[in-house]
C-alpha positions as CSV (number, residue, x, y, z in Angstrom):
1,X,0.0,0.0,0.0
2,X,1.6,3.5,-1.0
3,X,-1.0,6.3,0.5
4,X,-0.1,9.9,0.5
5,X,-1.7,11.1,4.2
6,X,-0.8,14.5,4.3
7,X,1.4,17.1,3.2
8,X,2.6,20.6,4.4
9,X,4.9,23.3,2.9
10,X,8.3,23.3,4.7
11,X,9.9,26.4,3.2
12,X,9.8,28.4,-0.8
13,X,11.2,25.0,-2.2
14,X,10.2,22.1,0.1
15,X,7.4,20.1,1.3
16,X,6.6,17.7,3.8
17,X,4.8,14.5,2.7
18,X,3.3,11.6,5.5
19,X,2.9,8.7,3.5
20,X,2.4,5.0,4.2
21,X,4.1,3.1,2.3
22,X,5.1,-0.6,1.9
23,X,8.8,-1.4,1.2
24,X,10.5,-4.8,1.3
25,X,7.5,-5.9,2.4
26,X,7.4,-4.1,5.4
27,X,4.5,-1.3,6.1
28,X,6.1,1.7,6.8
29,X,5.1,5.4,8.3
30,X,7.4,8.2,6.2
31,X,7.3,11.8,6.7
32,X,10.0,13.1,4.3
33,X,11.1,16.1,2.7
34,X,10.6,16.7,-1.0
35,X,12.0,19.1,-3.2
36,X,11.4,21.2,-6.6
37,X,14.0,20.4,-9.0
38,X,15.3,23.4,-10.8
39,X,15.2,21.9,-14.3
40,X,11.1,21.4,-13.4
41,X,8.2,21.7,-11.4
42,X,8.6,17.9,-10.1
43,X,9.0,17.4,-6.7
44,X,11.4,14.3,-5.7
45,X,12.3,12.9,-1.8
46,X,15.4,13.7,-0.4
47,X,17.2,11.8,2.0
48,X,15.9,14.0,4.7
49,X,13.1,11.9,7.0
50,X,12.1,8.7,8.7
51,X,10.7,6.0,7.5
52,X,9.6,3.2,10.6
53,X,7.5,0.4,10.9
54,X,4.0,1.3,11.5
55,X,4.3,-0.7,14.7
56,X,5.4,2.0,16.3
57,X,3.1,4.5,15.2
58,X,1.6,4.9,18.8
59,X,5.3,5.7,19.9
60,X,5.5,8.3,17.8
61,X,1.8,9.4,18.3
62,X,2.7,9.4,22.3
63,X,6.3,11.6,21.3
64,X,4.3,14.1,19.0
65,X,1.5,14.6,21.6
66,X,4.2,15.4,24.8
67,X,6.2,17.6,22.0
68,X,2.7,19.6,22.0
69,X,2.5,19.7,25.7
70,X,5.7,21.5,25.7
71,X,5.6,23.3,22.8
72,X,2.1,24.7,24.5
73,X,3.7,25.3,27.9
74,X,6.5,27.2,26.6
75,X,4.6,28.9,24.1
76,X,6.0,28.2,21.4
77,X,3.3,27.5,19.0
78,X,1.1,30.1,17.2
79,X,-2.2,29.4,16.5
């Protein structure tokens, strides 16, 4: 299964993309950073991310949610 989830601009040139995807066949959770090519409009992954077994997508869930806690606390995030 390759399923884009989500994406979000990063900066002028790069985007964040949250895909599952299956590889080797493992299933995997990637956020990774794409970027425009100058010869074109495409946008191709860099080696910038993390790929991990969707195993431990509550892990990460967990992380994300105390990050956000934090983040909150000190504020730090603008909504």
């Amino acid at each position: 299964m390759d399923k884009l989830v989500a994406s979000f601009q990063k900066n002028k040139f790069e985007e964040v993309r949250v895909q599952i995807k299956e590889f080797k066949g493992y299933d995997l959770l990637d956020l990774r950073v794409y970027t425009t090519l100058k010869e074109s409009e495409e946008k191709v992954p860099t080696g910038k991310g993390l790929s991990i077994n969707v195993s431990h997508f509550y892990d990460l869930k967990k992380a994300l949610l105390e990050a956000e806690v934090i983040l909150r606390e000190n504020h730090l995030l603008n909504e």
